[in-house]
C-alpha positions in Angstrom: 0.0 0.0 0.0 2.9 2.2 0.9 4.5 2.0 -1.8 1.4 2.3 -4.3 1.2 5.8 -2.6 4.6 6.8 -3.1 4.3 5.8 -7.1 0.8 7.6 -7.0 2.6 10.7 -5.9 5.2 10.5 -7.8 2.9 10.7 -10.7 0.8 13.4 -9.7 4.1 15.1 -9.5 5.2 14.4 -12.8 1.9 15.6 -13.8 1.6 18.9 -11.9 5.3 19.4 -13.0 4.2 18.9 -17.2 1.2 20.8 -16.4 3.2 24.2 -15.4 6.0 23.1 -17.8 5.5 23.8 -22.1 4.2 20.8 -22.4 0.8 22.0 -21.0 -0.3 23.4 -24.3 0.6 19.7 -26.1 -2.3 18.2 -28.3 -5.0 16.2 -26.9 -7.3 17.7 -24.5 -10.0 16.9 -21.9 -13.0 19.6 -22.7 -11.0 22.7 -23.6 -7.6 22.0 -21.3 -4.9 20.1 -23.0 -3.6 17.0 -21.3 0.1 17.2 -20.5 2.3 14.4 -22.3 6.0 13.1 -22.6 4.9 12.2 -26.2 6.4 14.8 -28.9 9.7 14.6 -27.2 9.9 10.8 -26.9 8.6 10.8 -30.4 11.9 13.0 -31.1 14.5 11.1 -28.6 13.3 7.4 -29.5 14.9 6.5 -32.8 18.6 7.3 -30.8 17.8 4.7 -28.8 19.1 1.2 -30.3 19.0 -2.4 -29.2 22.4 -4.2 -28.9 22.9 -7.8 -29.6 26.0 -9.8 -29.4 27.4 -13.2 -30.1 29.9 -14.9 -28.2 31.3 -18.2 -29.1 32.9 -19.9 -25.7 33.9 -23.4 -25.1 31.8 -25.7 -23.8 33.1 -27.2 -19.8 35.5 -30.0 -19.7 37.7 -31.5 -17.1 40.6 -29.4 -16.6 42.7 -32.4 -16.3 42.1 -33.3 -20.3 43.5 -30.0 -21.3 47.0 -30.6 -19.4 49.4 -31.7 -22.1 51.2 -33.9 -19.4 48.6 -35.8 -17.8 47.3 -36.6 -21.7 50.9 -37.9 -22.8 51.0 -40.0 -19.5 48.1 -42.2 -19.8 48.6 -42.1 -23.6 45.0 -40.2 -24.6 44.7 -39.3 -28.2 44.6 -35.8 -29.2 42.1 -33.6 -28.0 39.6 -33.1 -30.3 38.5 -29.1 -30.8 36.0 -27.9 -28.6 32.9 -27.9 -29.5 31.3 -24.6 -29.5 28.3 -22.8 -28.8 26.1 -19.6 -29.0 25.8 -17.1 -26.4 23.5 -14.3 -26.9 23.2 -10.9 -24.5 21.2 -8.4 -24.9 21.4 -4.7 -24.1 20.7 -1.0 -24.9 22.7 1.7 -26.8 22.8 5.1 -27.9 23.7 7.0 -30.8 25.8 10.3 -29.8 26.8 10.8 -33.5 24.9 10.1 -36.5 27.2 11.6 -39.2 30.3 9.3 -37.7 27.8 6.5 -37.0 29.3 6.6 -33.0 26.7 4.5 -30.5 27.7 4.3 -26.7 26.7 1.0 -24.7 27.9 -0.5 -21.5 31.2 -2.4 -21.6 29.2 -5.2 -20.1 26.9 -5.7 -22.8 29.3 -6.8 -25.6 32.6 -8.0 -22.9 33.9 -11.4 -24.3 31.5 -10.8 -27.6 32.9 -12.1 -31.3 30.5 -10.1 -33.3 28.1 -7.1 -32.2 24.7 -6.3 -34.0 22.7 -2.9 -33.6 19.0 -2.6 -34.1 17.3 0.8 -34.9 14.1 1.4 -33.4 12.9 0.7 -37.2 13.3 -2.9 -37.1 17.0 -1.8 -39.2 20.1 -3.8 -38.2 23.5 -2.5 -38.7 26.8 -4.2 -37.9 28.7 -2.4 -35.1 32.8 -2.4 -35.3 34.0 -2.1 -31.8 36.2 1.3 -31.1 37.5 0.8 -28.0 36.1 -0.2 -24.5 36.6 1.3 -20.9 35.7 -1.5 -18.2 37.1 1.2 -15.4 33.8 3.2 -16.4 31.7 0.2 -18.0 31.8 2.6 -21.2 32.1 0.8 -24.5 31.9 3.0 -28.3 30.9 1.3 -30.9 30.8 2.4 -35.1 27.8 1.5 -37.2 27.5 2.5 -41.2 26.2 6.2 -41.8 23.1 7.0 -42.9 19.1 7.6 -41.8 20.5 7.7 -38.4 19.2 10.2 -35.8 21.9 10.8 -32.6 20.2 12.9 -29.2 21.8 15.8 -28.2 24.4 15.8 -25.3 23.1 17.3 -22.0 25.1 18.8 -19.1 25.3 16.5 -16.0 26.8 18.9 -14.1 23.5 21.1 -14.3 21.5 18.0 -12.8 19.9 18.6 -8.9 18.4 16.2 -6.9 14.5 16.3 -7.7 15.2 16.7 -11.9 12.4 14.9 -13.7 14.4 12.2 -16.0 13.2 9.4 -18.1 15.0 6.2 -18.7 14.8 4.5 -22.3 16.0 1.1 -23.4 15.3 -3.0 -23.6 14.5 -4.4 -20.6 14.2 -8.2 -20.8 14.4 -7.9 -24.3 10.9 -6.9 -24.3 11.9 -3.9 -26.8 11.9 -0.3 -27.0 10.6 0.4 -23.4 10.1 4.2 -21.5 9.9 4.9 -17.6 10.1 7.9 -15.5 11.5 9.1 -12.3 13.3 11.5 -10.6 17.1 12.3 -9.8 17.1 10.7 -6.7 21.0 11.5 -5.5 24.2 12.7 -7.7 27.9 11.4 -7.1 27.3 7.9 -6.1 30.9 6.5 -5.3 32.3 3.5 -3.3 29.3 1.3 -4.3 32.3 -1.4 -5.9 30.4 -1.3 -9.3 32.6 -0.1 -11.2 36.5 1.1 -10.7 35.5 4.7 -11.3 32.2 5.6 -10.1 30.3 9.0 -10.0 26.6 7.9 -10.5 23.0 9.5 -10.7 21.1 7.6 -8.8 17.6 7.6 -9.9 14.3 6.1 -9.5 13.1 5.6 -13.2 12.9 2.3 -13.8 15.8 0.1 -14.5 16.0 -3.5 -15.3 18.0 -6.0 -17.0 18.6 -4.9 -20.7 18.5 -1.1 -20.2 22.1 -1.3 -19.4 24.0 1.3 -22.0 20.3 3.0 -22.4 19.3 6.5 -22.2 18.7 8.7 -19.2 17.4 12.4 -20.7 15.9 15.6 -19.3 12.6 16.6 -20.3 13.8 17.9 -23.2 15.1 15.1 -24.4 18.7 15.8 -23.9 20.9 12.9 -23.2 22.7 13.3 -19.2 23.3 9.9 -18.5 23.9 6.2 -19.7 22.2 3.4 -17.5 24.2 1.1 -16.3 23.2 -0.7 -12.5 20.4 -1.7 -10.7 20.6 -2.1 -6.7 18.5 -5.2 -6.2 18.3 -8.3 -3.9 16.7 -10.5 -6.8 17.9 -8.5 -10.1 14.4 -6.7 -10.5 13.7 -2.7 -9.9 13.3 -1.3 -6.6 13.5 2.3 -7.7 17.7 1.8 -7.2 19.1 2.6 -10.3 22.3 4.3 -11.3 23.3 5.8 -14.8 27.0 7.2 -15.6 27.1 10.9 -15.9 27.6 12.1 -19.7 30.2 14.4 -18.7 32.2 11.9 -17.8 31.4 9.4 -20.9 32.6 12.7 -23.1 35.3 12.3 -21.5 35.9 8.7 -22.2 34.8 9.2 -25.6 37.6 11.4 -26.3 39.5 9.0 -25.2 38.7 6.2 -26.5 38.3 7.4 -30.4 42.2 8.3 -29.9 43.9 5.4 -28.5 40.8 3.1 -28.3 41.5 2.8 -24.7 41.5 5.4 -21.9 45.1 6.5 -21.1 44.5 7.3 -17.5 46.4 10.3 -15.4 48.1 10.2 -12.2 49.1 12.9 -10.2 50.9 10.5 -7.3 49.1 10.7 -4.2 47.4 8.9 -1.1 44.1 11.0 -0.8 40.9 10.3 1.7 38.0 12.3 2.0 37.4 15.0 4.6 35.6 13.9 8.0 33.8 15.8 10.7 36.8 15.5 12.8 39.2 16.4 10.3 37.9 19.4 9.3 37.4 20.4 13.4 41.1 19.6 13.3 42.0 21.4 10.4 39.9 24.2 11.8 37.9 24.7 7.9 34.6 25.2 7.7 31.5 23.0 8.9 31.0 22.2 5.3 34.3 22.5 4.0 34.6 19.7 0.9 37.8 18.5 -0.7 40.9 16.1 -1.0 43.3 15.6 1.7 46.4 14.3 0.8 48.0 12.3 2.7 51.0 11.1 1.1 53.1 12.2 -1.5 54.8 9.4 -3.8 58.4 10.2 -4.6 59.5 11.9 -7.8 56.0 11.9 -8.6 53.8 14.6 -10.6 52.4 15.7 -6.9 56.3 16.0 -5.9 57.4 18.0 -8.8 54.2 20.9 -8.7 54.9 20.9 -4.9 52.0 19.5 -3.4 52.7 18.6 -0.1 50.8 16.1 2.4 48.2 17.6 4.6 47.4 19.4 2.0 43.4 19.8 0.7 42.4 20.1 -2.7 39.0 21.9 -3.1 39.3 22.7 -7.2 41.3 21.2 -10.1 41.0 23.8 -13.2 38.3 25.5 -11.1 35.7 23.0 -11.0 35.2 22.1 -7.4 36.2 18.8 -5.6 34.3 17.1 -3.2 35.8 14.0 -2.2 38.5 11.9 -3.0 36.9 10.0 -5.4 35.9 13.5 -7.1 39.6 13.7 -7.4 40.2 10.9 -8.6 38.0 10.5 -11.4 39.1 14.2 -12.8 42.7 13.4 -12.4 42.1 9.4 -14.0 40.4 11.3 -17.3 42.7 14.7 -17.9 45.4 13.3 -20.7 49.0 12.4 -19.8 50.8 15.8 -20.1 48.3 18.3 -19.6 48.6 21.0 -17.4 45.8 21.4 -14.8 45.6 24.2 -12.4 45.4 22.8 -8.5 43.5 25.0 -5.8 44.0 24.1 -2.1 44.0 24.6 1.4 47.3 24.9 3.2 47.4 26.0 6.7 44.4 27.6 6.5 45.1 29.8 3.6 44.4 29.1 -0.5 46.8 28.5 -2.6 47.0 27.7 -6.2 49.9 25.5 -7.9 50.2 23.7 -11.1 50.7 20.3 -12.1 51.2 17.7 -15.1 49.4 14.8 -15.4 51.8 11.8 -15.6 50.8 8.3 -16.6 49.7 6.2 -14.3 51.9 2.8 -15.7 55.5 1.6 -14.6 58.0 -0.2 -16.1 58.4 -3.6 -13.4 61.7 -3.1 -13.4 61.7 -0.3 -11.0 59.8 -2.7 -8.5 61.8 -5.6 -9.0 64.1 -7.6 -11.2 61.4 -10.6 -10.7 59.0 -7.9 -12.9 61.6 -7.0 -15.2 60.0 -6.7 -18.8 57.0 -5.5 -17.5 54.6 -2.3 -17.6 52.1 -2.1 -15.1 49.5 -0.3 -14.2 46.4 -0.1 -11.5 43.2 -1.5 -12.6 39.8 -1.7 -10.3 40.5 -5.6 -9.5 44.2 -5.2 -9.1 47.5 -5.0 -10.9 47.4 -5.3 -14.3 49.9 -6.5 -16.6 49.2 -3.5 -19.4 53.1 -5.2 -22.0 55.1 -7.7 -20.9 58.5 -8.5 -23.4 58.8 -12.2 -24.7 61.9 -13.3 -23.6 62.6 -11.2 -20.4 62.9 -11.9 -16.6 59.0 -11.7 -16.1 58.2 -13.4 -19.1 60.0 -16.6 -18.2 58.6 -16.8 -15.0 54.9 -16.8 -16.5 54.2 -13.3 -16.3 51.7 -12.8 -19.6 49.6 -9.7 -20.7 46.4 -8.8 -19.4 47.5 -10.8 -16.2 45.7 -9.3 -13.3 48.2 -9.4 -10.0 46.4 -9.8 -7.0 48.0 -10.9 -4.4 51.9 -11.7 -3.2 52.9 -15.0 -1.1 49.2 -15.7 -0.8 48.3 -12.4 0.8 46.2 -9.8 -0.8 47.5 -6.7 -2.6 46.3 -3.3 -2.3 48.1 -1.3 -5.4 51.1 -1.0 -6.9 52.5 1.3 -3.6 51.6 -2.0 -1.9 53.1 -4.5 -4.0 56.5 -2.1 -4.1 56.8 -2.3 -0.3 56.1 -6.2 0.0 58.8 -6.5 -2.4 61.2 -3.9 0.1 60.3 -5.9 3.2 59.6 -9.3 2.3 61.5 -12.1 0.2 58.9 -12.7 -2.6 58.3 -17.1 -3.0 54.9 -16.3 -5.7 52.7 -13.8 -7.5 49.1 -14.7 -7.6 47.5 -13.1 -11.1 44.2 -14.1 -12.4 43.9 -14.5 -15.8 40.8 -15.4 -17.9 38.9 -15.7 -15.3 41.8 -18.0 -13.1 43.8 -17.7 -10.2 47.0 -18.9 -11.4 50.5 -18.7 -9.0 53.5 -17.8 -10.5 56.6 -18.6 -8.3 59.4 -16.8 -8.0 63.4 -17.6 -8.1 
């Protein structure tokens, strides 16, 4: 009953809002008083909105024991026949930013581990999509489609968004087709939810279910200011949870990603954490003071060179405010290697403003150990990852391989690579555990 209320409201609402709004004078009418209605700008914003399928072709389970070349030649088995091989078909949303290039956004998640990719226009029309590049950090994936009789929805502001915004949500849910629900802007900056490895979500309670992922959120005027990408859910269904990723940040990856088809992520080289309520009584800043505290410099770092200095706070980066660490983060992880950003802060009470250059955020292994030597790492959301390794060094011959995902050292979990750098200073290293394709594999050391 309670919650029949709160959707009953939440309509009339919606209503009252369309009624004051220029949609009051829309067609259709009850006596002489035109009915409000989402119609004539869903009719416009619709045919952006695309369904994604995509093919994967996996191996079907066998005992691991078969595919060991060793345990085959000792018990004299003939060779292993080829797999055989199946079909496996997900199903998402998209979006078309660009119709003249033919770009369409979608969640990383939707094509992952996919062999071919197929777009359908709202039309019934299919297209082939080329893959540009993918971002799983941001679950952002860009996709290319042939030109022509394509309609792209214009790019919205995120930043502009508040808390109470009327949005709609449009994509595939359940495969069901085109589908359209509204909501509100329920909360902005969602972070730490372990969803994805850079997160600053609008959290809204338009309806989101299985299949919208990589769909449209838009304003009521049909401008695109999100991609949908989560749902918070106990059994996978909606419960008015849902999170879409900001579109200033996917511009952001989109840049991006049509360069390098990958996002070349910035590091400035420091430990942050957010401000508390005790830290900024300590610091004696205001009750609702926001910002980045640092609280370590790495040596000979980007942070080191522009003179940034721990117990510092940063409240701005090129003068758009920071609010947390996270904040921070994510403006830091998408400015390109090299470019110059101007850093406000708080140092002993008084504002200062420095600037810094983005460095990269990889290292060559050799500068944490001769056991990586060959190596280029770099930090990923589920650990270490192997970005090049060099056939024939120190790491290769050990079993180091890339796309390897380090994850833990002599058994223990790792942090980052700060953590994995100090393990190596204080303890004798016997193995490396690294997942790769989906395994935990050990690779010991000599």
């Amino acid at each position: 009953m309670q919650k029949l209320f709160v959707q009953s409201l939440k309509g009339a609402l919606l209503l009252l809002f369309l009624w004051q709004s220029s949609y009051a004078g829309l067609p259709g009418s009850v006596g002489n008083q035109a009915l409000p209605s989402l119609a004539p700008m869903l009719e416009k914003v619709m045919p952006a909105v695309v369904n994604i399928s995509s093919n994967a072709r996996s191996q079907l389970a066998d005992n691991p024991l078969l595919n060991d070349p060793f345990f085959r030649r000792f018990f004299k088995l003939p060779e292993q026949k080829q797999h055989k091989k199946h079909k496996k078909q997900s199903r998402g949303s998209g979006v078309i930013i660009d119709a003249r290039k033919g770009y369409v956004l979608t969640n990383f998640h939707v094509i992952e581990k996919s062999d071919d990719v197929s777009v359908t226009l709202l039309n019934g029309r299919e297209l082939k999509a080329k893959l540009i590049g993918v971002d799983p950090e941001t679950d952002v994936a860009l996709l290319k489609v042939p030109t022509g009789n394509l309609q792209a929805l214009r790019l919205g502001d995120s930043e502009r968004l508040r808390v109470g915004d009327f949005v709609v949500a449009i994509g595939n849910p359940f495969g069901l087709g085109q589908t359209v629900t509204s909501g509100i802007v329920s909360a902005l900056g969602r972070s730490g939810l372990g969803i994805e490895g850079y997160e600053d979500f609008i959290q809204t309670d338009a309806s989101i279910n299985p299949g919208n992922s990589g769909g449209a959120l838009v304003d009521l005027k049909g401008r695109l200011i999100g991609i949908n990408t989560a749902i918070l859910a106990p059994g996978g269904g909606n419960v008015g949870i849902g999170f879409a990723i900001p579109i200033n940040m996917v511009k952001k990856v989109v840049e991006h990603l049509v360069k390098f088809g990958e996002v070349r992520r910035g590091v400035l080289g420091v430990q942050i954490q957010d401000l508390t309520y005790d830290l900024i009584k300590a610091f004696g800043l205001k009750p609702n003071q926001k910002g980045a505290l640092i609280v370590k410099i790495e040596p000979r770092s980007a942070a080191e060179r522009a003179g940034l200095r721990s117990r510092d706070i940063i409240t701005a980066v090129n003068g758009k405010s920071i609010e947390s660490s996270s904040d921070l983060r994510n403006h830091i992880g998408l400015s390109h290697i090299g470019e110059r950003v101007r850093i406000t802060l708080i140092r002993k009470g008084r504002t200062r403003h420095l600037y810094a250059v983005v460095a990269d955020n990889k290292v060559e292994g050799s500068n944490i150990s001769w056991h990586l030597k060959g190596t280029t790492l770099k930090e990923a959301s589920e650990g270490i990852k192997v970005y090049k390794v060099i056939r024939g060094s120190k790491a290769w011959n050990l079993g180091f391989r890339k796309s390897d995902i380090i994850v833990g050292f002599n058994r223990r979990e790792l942090k980052d690579l700060n953590d994995l750098t100090n393990r190596f200073r204080r303890k004798t290293a016997r193995s490396i555990q690294v997942k790769r394709k989906g395994d935990l594999v050990s690779i010991w050391l000599q």
